[in-house]
C-alpha positions as CSV (number, residue, x, y, z in Angstrom):
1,X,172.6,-106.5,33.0
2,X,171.1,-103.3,31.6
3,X,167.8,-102.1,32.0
4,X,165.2,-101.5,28.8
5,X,163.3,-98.5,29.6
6,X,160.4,-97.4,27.0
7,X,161.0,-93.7,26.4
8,X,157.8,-93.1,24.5
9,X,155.0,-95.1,22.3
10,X,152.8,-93.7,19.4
11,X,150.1,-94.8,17.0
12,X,147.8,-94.6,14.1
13,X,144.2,-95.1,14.6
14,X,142.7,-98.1,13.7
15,X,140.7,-97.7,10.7
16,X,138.7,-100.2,9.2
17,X,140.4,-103.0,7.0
18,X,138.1,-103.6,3.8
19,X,138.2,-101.0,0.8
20,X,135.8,-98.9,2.2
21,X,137.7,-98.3,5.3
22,X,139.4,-94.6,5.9
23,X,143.1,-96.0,6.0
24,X,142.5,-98.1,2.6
25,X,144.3,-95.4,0.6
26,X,147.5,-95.1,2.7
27,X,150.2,-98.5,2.2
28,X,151.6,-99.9,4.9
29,X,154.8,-98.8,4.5
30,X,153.8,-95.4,4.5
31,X,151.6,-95.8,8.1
32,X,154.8,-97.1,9.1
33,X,156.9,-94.3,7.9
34,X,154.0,-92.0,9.8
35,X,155.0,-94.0,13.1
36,X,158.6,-93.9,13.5
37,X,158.6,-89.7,12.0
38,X,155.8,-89.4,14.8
39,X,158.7,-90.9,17.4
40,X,161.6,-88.7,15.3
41,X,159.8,-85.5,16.1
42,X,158.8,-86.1,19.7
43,X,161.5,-87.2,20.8
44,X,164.0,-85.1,18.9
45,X,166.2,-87.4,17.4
46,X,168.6,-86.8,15.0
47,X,171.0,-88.6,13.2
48,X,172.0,-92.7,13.7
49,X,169.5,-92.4,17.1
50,X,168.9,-96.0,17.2
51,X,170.6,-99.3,16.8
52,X,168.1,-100.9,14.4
53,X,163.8,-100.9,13.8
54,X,162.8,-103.5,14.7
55,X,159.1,-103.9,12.7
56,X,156.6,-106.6,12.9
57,X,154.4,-107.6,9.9
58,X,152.3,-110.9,8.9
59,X,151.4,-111.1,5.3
60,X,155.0,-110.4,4.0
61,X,153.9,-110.6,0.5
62,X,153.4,-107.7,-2.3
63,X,153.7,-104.1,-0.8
64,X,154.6,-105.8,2.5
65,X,157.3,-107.7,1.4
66,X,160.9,-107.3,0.6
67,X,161.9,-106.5,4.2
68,X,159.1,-103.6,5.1
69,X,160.8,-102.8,7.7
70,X,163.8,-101.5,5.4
71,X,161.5,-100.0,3.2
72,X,159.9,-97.9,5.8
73,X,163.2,-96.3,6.9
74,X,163.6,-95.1,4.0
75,X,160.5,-94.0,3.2
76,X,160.6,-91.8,6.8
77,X,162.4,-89.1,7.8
78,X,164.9,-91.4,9.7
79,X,168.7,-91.4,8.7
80,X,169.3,-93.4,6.3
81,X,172.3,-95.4,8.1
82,X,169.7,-96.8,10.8
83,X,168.8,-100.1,9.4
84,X,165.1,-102.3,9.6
85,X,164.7,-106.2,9.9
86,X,161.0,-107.3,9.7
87,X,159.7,-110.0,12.3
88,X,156.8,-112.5,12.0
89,X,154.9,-114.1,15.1
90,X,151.4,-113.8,13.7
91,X,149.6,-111.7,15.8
92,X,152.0,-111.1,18.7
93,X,154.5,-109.4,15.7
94,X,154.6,-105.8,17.1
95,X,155.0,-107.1,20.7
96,X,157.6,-109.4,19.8
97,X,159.7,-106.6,17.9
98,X,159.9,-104.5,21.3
99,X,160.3,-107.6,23.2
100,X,163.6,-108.4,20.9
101,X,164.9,-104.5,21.0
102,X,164.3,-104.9,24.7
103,X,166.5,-108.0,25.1
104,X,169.0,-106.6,22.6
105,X,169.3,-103.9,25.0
106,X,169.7,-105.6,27.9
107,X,172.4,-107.7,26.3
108,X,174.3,-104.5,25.4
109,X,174.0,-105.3,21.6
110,X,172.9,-101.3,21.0
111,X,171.9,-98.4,23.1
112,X,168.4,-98.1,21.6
113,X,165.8,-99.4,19.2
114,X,162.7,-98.6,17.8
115,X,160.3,-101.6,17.4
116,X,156.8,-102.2,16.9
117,X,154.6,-103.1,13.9
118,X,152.1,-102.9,11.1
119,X,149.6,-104.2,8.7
120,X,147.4,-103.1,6.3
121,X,144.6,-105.4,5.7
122,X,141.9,-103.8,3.7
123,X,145.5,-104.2,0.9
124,X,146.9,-107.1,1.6
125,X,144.6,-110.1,2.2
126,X,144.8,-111.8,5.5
127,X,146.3,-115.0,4.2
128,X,147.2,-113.7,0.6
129,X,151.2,-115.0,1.6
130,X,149.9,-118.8,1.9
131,X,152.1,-121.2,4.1
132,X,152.9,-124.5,4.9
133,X,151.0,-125.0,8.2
134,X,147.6,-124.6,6.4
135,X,148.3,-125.4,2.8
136,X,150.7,-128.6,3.2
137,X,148.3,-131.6,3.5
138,X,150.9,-133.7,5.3
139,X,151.9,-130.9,8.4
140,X,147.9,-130.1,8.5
141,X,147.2,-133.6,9.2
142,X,150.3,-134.0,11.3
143,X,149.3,-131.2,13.4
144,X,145.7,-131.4,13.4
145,X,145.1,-127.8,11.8
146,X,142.0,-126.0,12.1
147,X,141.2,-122.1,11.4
148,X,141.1,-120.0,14.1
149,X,137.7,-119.3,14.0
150,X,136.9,-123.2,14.9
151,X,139.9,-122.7,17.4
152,X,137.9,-119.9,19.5
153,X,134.9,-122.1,19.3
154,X,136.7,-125.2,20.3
155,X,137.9,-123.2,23.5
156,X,134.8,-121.9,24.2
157,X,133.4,-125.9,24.1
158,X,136.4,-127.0,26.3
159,X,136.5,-124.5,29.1
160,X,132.7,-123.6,29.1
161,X,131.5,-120.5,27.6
162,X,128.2,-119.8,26.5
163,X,126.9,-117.7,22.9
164,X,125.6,-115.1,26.0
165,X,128.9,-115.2,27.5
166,X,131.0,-114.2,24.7
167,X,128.4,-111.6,23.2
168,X,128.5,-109.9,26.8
169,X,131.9,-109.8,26.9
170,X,131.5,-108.3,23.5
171,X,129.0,-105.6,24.1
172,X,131.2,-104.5,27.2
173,X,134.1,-104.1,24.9
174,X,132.5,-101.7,22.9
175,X,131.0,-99.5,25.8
176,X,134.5,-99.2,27.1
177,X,135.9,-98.3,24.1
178,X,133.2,-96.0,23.4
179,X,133.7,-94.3,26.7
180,X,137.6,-94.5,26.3
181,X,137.6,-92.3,23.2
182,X,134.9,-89.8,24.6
183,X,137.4,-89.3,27.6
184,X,140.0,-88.8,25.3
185,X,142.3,-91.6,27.2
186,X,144.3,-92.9,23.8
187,X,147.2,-90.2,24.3
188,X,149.5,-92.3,21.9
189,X,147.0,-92.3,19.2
190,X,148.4,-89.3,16.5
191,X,146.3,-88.1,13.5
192,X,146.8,-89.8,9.9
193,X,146.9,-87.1,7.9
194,X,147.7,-87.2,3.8
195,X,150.8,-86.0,1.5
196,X,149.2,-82.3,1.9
197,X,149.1,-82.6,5.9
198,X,144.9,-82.6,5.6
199,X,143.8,-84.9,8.2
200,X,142.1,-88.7,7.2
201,X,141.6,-89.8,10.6
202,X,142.1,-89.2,14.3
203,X,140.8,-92.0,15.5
204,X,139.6,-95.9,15.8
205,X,136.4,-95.6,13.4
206,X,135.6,-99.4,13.9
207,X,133.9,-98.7,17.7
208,X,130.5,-98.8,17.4
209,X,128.4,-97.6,21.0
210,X,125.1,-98.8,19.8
211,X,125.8,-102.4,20.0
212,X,123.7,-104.5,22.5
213,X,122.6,-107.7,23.2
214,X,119.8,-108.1,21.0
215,X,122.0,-107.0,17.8
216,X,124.7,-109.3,18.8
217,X,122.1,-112.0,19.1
218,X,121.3,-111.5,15.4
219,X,123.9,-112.4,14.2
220,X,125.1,-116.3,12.8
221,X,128.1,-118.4,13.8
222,X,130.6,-117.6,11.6
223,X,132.7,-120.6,11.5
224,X,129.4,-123.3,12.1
225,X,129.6,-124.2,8.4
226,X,133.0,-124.2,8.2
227,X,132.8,-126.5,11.0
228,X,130.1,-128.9,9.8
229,X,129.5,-128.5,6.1
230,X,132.5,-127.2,4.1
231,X,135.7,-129.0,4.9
232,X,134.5,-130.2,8.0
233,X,136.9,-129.4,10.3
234,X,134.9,-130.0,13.8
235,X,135.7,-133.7,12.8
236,X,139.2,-133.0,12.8
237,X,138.6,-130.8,16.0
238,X,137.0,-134.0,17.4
239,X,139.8,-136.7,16.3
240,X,142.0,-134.6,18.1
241,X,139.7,-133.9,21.3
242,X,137.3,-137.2,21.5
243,X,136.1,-136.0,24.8
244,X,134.1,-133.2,23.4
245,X,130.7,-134.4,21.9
246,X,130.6,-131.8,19.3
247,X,131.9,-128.3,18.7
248,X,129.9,-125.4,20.2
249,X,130.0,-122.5,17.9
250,X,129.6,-119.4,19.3
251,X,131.5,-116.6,17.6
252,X,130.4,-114.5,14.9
253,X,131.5,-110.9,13.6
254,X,130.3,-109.2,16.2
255,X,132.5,-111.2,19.1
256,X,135.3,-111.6,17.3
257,X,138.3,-109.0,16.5
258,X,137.9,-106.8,13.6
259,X,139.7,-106.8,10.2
260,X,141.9,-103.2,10.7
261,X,144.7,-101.0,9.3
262,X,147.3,-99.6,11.9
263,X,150.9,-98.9,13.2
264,X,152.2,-98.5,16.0
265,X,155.8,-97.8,16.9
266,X,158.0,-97.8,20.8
267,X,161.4,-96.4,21.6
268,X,162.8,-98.5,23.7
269,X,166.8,-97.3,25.6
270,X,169.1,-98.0,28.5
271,X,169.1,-95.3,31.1
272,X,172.7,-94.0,29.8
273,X,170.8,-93.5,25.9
274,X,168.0,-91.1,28.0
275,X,170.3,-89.4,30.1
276,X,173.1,-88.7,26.4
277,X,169.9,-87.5,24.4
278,X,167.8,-86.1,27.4
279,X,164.5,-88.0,27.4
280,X,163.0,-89.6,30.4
281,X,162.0,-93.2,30.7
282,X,158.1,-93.7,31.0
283,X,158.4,-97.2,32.1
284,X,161.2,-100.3,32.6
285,X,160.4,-103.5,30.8
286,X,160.7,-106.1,33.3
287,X,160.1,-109.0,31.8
288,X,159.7,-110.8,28.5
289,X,158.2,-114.1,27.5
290,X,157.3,-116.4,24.6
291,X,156.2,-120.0,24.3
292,X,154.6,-123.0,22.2
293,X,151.3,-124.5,22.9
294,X,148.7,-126.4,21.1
295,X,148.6,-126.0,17.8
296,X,144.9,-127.2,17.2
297,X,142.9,-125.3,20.1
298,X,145.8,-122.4,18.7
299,X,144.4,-119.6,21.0
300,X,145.3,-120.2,25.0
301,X,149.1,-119.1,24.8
302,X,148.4,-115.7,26.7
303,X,147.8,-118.0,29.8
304,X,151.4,-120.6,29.9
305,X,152.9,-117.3,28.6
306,X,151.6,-115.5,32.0
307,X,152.3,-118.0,33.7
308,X,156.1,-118.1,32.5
309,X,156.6,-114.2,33.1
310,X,155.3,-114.2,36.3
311,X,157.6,-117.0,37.2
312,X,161.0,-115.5,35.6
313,X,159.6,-111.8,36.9
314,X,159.1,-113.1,40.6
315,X,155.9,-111.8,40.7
316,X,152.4,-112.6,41.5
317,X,148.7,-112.5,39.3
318,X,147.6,-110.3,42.0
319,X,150.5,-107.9,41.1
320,X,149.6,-106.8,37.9
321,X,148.1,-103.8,38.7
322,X,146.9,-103.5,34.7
323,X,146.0,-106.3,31.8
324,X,145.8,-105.7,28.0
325,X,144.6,-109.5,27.2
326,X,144.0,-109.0,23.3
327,X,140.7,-109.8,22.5
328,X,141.5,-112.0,19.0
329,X,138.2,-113.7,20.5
330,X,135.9,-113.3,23.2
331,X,136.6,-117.2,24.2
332,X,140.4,-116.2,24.5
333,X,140.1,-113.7,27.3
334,X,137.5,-115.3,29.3
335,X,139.7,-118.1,29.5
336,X,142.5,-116.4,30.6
337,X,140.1,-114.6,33.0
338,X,139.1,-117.6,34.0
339,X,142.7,-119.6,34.2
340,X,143.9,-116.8,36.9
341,X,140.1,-115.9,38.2
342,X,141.0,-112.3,37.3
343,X,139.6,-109.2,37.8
344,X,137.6,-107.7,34.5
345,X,138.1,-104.6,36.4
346,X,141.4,-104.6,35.2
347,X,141.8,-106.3,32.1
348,X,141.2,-104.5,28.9
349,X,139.8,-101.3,30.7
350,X,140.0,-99.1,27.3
351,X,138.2,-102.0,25.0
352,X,139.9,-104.3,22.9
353,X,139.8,-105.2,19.4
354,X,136.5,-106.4,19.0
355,X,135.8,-103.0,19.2
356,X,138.7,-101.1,17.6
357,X,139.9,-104.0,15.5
358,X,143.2,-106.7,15.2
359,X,145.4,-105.0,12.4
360,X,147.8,-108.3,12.9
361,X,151.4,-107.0,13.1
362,X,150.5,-103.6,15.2
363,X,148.4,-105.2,17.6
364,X,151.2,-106.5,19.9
365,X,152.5,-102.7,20.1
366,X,149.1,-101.1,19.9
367,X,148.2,-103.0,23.2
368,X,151.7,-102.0,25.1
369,X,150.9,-98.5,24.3
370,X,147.7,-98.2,25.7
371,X,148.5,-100.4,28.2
372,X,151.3,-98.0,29.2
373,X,148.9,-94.7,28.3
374,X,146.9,-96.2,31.4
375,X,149.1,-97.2,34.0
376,X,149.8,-93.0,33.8
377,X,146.2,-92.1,33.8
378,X,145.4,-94.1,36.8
379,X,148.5,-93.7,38.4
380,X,149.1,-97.5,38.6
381,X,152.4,-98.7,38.8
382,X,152.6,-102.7,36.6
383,X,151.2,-103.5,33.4
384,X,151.1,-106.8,31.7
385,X,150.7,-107.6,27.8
386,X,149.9,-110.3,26.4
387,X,148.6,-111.9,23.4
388,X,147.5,-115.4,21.6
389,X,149.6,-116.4,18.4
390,X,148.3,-118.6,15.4
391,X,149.6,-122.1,14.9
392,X,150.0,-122.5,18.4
393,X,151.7,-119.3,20.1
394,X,152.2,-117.0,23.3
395,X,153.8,-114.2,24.3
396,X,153.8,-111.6,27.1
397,X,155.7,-108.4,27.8
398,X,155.4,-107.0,31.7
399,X,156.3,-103.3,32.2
400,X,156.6,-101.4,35.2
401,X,156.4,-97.3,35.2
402,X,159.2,-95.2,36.4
């Protein structure tokens, strides 16, 4: 079979997803356009260079809807004969685009693709795009559906994490992502700049250094009434899970991923594609994995998804030099910490998004990227990515430099 190497991997900053944020002004289809001419100019490509793009997205409604990916194409500097098919895996999009161009790859369907993913959420709702799993009475009570926010809560109920817990996590997030950007270790992150090439931002303006314990502490539950008042879904948590007395909610804004704007885009060959247009491989994809899970506690895929690539990879936990976990909620990564007893020391070494923020359909790519920016800084060799999925997801890329 043929390898999948990743020849190189850009992307915006995160900016802030509310109308006040910096990226508010640029659409999504134009961040995305900003990605793949980031990848055309670096990498010197020219002509039909790729097979397909291969672009994640969520809300596929309004300005990212009709087949963004298409759009975007078009919109870049790209030739016009390379065509764009738009993917949807909630939050695990952008992964799941390079995780498909990978496999294409290997299959021999095309010599190269770019994949990866975006979403701009301070115009275009989180939600906006409606769907059956929340809005159809029937397959809500059928699958016992809860928001997400009540699902991080339920998690951190089931498996044992405390308020203290989660706003720790939380406050270590932010100091390394503080000290990340400082240092200057986000290589793939380019500059946003506007239709006259004046710059709008450099980089993820959602960080914020100053946050501690005591401000975290502050701050209310943000899914409590949701939980007990409103529709009151801890009772359908608790119909569903009897064992747990009651729901322990202990996430708020400030431990939970942010609402953000971003791209991110991977160019992803076989070794013969590098060797015709002479680029060299930064790292082989080695393995690629995706599976179903609980649909009501939503957020644990990133473990049976670890746990299925490190079986079909022939590896061990304790191989992984590297893990980008992404930090959806604080409850989500402590419990994969805790599922595998690993190492904070290396998982999430950069921050995560409750620092720099969740823009849905990049995330997956963002997280390969600087996953891959620091297996070269540190001169470590295998990286693992992995993310959980609304509705009841996982999905996990392992890469390996070269």
């Amino acid at each position: 079979m043929t390898e999948a190497f990743i020849y190189d991997a850009v992307r915006t900053p995160r900016g802030k997803g509310k109308k006040d944020g910096t990226l508010h002004e640029v659409s999504a289809v134009r961040l995305s356009a900003l990605a793949l001419n980031q990848l055309k100019s670096r990498n010197n490509l020219e002509g039909h260079a790729v097979e397909d793009v291969i672009w994640g997205n969520v809300t596929q409604i309004g300005e990212q809807g009709a087949c963004l990916a298409r759009s975007a194409v078009l919109y870049s500097d790209l030739d016009e004969r390379i065509p764009g098919v738009s993917v949807n895996r909630f939050c695990a999009s952008g992964l799941e685009a390079v995780n498909l161009a990978a496999n294409q790859v290997k299959g021999g369907a095309g010599e190269a693709y770019i994949a990866g993913g975006v979403e701009s959420m301070s115009r275009v709702p989180m939600g906006s795009d409606g769907g059956a799993i929340a809005a159809d009475p029937t397959l809500a009570m059928k699958s016992y559906f809860v928001p997400q926010g009540i699902s991080s809560d339920i998690i951190a109920t089931e498996f044992g994490f405390s308020r203290d817990e989660c706003d720790a996590f939380a406050v270590e997030s932010q100091k390394r992502a503080a000290a990340a950007q400082k240092a200057g270790r986000f290589k793939s992150v380019f500059e946003v700049r506007d239709q006259n090439g004046l710059g709008i931002l450099d980089h993820d303006e959602m960080v914020r250094e100053a946050t501690d314990m005591q401000s975290l502490g502050a701050l209310k539950p943000s899914f409590k009434d949701m939980g007990e008042v409103m529709p009151g879904f801890d009772a359908i948590a608790l119909m569903k899970y009897p064992h747990l007395e009651r729901i322990n909610h202990v996430h708020h804004a400030g431990n939970s991923s942010g609402i953000a704007d971003g791209a991110a885009a991977v160019l992803i060959g076989s070794k013969a594609y590098g060797e015709k247009h002479g680029l060299k491989p930064r790292a082989r994809i080695r393995a690629t994995s995706k599976v179903g899970t609980d649909p009501t506690i939503m957020l644990t895929g990133p473990v049976p998804a670890t746990e299925r690539i490190l079986k079909t990879s022939g590896l061990k936990i304790s191989d992984i030099d590297l893990f980008e976990v992404n930090e959806a909620f604080a409850s989500v990564v402590l419990r994969f910490m805790q599922a595998f007893d690993a190492d904070h020391a290396k998982i999430n070494v950069n921050g995560g998004a409750i620092a720099m923020g969740h823009p849905l359909g990049a995330t997956g790519a963002i997280i390969l990227a600087t996953l891959l920016d620091e297996l070269e800084r540190a001169d470590k060799e295998i990286g693992l990515a992995t993310l959980c999925i609304g509705s009841g997801m996982g999905a996990a890329t392992i890469i390996e430099r070269v």
